[in-house]
C-alpha positions in Angstrom: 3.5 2.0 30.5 0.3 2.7 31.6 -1.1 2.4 35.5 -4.5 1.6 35.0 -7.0 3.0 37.6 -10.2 1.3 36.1 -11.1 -0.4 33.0 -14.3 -2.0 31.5 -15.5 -4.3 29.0 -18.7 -3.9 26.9 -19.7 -7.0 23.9 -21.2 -5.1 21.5 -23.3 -7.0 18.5 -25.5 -5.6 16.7 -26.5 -8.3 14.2 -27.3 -10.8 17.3 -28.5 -7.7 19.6 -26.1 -8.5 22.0 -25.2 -5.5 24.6 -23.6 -6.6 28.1 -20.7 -5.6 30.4 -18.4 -8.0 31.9 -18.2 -8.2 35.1 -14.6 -8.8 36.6 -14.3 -10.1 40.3 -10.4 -9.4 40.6 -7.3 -8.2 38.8 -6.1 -9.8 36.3 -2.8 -9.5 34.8 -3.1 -11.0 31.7 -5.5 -8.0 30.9 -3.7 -5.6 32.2 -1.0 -6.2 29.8 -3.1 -6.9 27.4 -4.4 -3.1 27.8 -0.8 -1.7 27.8 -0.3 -3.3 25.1 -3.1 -2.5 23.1 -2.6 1.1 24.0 0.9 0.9 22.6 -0.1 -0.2 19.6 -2.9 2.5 19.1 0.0 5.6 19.8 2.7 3.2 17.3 -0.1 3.4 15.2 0.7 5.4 11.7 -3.1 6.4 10.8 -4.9 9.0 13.3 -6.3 12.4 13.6 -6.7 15.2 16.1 -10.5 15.8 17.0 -11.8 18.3 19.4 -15.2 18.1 21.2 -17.5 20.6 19.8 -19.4 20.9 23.7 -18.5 20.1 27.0 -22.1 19.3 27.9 -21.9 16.6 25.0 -22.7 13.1 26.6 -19.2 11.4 26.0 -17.3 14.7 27.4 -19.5 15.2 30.1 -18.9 12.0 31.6 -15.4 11.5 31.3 -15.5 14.7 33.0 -17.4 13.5 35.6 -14.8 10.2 36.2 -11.9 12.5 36.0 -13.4 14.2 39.3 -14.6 11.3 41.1 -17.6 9.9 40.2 -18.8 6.8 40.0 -17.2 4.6 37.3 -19.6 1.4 36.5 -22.8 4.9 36.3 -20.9 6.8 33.0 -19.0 4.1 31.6 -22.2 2.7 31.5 -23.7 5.5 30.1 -20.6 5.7 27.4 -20.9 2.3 26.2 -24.8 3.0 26.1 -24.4 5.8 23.6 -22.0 3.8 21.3 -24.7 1.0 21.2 -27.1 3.7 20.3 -25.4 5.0 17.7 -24.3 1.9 16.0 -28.3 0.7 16.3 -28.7 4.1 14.4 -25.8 3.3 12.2 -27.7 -0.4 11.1 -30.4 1.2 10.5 -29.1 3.4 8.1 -26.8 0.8 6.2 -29.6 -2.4 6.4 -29.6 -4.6 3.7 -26.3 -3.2 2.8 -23.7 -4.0 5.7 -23.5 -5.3 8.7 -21.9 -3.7 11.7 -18.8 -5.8 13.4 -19.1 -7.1 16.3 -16.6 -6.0 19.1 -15.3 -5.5 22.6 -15.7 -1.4 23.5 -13.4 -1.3 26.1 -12.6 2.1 28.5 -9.4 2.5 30.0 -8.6 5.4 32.3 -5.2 5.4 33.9 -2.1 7.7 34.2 1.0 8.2 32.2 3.6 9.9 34.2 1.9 13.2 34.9 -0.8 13.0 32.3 -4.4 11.5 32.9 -5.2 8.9 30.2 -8.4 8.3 28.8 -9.0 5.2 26.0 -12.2 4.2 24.1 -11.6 1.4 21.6 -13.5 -1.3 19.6 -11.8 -4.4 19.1 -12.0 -7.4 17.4 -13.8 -10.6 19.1 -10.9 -13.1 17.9 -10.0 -16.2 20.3 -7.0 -15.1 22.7 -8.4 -13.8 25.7 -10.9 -15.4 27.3 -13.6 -12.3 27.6 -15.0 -14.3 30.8 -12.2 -14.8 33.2 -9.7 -11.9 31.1 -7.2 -15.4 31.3 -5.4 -15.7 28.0 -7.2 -18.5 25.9 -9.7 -17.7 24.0 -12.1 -14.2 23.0 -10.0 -10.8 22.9 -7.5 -10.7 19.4 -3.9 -10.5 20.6 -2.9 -10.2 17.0 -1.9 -6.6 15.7 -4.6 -4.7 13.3 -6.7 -5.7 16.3 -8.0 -2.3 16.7 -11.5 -1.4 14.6 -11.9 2.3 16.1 -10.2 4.0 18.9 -9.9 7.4 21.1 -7.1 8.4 22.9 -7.3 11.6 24.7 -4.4 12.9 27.5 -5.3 15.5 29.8 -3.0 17.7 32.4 -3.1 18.2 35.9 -6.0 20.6 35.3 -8.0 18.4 33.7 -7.5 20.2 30.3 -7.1 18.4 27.0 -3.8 18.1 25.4 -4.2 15.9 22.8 -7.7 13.7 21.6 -6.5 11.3 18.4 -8.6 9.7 16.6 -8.3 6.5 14.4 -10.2 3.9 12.3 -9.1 0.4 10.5 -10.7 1.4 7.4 -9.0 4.8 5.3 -11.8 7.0 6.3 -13.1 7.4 10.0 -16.4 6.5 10.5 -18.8 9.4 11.0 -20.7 7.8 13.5 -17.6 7.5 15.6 -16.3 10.7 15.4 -20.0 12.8 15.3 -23.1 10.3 16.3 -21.0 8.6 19.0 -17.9 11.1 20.2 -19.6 14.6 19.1 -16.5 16.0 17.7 -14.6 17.3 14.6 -11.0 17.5 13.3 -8.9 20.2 14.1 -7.7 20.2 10.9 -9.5 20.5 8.0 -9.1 18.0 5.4 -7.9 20.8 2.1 -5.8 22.0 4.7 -4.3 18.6 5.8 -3.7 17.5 2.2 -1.6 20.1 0.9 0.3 20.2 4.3 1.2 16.4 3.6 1.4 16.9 0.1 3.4 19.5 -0.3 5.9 18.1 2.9 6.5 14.8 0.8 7.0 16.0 -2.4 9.6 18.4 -0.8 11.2 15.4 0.3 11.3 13.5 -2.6 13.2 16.9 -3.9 15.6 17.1 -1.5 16.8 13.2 -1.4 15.7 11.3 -4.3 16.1 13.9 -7.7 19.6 14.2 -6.9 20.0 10.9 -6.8 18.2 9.7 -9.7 15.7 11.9 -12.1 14.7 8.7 -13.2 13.5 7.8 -9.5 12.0 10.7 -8.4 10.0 10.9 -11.3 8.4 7.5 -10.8 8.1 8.4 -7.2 6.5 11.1 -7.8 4.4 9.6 -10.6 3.3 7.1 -7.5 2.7 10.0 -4.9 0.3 11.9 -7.8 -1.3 8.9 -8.6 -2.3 8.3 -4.4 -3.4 11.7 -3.9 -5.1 12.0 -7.1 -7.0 8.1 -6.9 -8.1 8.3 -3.7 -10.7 9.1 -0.9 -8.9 9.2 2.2 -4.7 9.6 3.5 -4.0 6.9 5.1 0.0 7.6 6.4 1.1 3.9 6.2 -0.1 3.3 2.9 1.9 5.9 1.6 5.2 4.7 3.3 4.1 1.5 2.0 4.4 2.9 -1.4 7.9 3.8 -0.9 8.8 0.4 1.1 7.8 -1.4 -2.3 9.5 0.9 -4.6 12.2 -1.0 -6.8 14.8 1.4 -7.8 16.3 2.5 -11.1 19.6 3.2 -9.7 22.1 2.3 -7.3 22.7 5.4 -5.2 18.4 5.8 -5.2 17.9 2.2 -3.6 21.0 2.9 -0.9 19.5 6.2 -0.2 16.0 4.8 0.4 16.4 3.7 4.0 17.1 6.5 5.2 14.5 8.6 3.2 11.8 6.6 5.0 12.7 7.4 8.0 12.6 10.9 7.7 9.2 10.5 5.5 8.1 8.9 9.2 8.9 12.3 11.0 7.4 14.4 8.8 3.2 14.7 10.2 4.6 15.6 13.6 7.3 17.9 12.0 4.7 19.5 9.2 1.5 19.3 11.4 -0.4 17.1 9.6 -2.7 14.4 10.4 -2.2 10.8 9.3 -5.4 9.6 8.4 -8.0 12.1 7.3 -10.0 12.7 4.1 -8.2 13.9 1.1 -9.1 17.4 -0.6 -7.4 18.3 -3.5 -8.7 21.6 -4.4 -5.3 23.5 -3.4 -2.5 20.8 -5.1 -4.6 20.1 -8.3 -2.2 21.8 -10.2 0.9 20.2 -8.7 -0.9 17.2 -9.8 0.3 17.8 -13.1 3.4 17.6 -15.2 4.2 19.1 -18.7 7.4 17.6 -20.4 8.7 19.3 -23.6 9.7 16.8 -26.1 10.4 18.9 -29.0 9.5 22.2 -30.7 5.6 22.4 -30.5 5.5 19.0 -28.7 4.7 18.4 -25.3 3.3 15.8 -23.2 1.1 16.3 -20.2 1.0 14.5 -17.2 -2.7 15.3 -15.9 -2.6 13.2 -12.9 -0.7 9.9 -11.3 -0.2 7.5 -14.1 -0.9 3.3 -13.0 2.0 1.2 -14.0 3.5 4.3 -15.9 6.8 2.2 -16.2 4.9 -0.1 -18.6 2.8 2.9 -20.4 6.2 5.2 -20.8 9.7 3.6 -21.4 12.9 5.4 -22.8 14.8 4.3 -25.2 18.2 4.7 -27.2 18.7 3.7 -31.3 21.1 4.9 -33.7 18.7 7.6 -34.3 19.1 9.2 -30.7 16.8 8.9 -27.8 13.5 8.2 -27.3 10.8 7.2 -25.2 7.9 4.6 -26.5 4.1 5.7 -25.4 2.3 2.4 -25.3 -1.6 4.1 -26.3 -4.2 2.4 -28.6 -5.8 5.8 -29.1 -2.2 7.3 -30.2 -1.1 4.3 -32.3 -4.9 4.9 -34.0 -4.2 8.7 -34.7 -0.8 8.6 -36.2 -0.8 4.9 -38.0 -0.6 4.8 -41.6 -3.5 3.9 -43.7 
């Protein structure tokens, strides 16, 4: 839980040129849960980076820093929000004719968390719930999870020293606006960096739990895992339990084990150090990417990447001839037909 010191509430949309704070007269509980639980579900949140700001003379920095020792509040949260409207005017610019910024509510929490000062910048979702008047619960602020468009969350110690600044977007990659044009910061981590970390962590799990289980499973699984890393742009850490949540296994002992293999799959950034949502560089797995299978004297197939729907392309088989497996391939049914 949270103890909120102040907060403030900024519409922000662009389309309509709409920028205005909200003025509140008194506290107001609703909200205040509302904000604790909108924090909560930022840290439950399985998609966020580490970012560090690259000057402490930077705008944003410099005046958090300045409300972390006393000064006025409604001068730099004013001067926050300002920026973020300036850099999403930029942003429009940039994108006319192409997309249209969402509107939202940019709302700035500073508050305390046992002995660690709290500081939260998040966009949200205009969605009827909260009235964004009165801060009653009818009708304005989403209550609904997935609420969250963009969000910071930075804790600092008793010094006023960073411990931790986490990033996080609803869409795969974060925007660059956000983290640069608005925030003025980078990752920690680089992204080659993060994706053999995560990479390389997973498939060791898969190793450990699921090939002893089942060959059969972990080669699907892994089949899947290839095919994410290799297919897309950006890690996004619940989309890749989400492949294993879906997963319909080949064998008994594989679908009992499961369970329990997601939840150590769940333990594994903060236990490998790597980020859950960041942009994927492959350079350093693009061999692991890869499979060769031995069929037969002078025969081999090759995996070269994560196969779609490989249990429809690739199936085994048994006749009184022995074993088998059955390619489904126009190309290869063309090269080797009879004439």
């Amino acid at each position: 839980m949270i103890d909120i010191k102040n907060f403030c509430m900024h519409t922000i949309d662009i389309e309509n040129e709409v920028f205005l704070r909200k003025s509140f007269t008194s506290e107001k509980k609703d909200f205040s849960s509302y904000l604790n639980t909108l924090i909560e579900e930022i840290l439950r949140n399985e998609k966020g980076r580490a970012y560090s700001f690259l000057s402490d003379t930077e705008e944003v920095f410099s005046c958090i820093n300045e409300i972390l020792k006393g000064g006025d509040w409604e001068h730099f949260s004013e001067k926050i929000a300002d920026k973020l409207n300036r850099c999403e005017l930029d942003k429009q610019k940039k994108v006319s004719g192409i997309a249209t910024l969402k509107r939202g509510n940019f709302i700035q929490v500073i508050g305390k968390k046992g002995d660690r000062i709290v500081c939260v910048l998040t966009k949200v979702e205009n969605d009827p719930y909260i009235n964004e008047d009165s801060l009653d619960l009818s009708s304005g602020l989403p209550i609904k999870k997935n609420r969250v468009q963009k969000s910071c969350y930075i804790e600092f110690d008793e010094n006023l020293l960073i411990v931790e600044m986490i990033l996080s977007d609803s869409i795969p990659k974060i925007s660059e606006y956000w983290y640069s044009s608005f925030l003025a910061s980078a990752p920690v981590t680089e992204s080659q960096e993060n994706t053999k970390k995560a990479y390389l962590a997973i498939d060791d799990l898969l190793k450990r739990k699921i090939k002893k289980t089942s060959d059969t499973d972990y080669w699907y699984l892994r089949n899947d895992l290839n095919s994410y890393f290799a297919n897309k742009d950006a890690f996004v850490f619940d989309e890749v339990i989400e492949i294993f949540n879906s997963y319909k296994a080949e064998s008994k002992e594989t679908s009992d084990t499961l369970p329990s293999f997601i939840e150590e799959l769940k333990e594994l950034p903060k236990k490998k150090k790597f980020d859950t949502q960041f942009d994927l560089d492959t350079k350093d797995i693009s061999t692991r990417l890869r499979r060769k299978i031995i069929l037969d004297s002078n025969i081999e197939l090759r995996l070269t990447g994560g196969i779609e729907d490989i249990k429809k392309k690739i199936k085994p088989g048994k006749d009184e001839e022995g074993e088998f497996i059955k390619i489904y391939s126009k190309e290869g049914y063309n090269a080797f037909k009879n004439e």
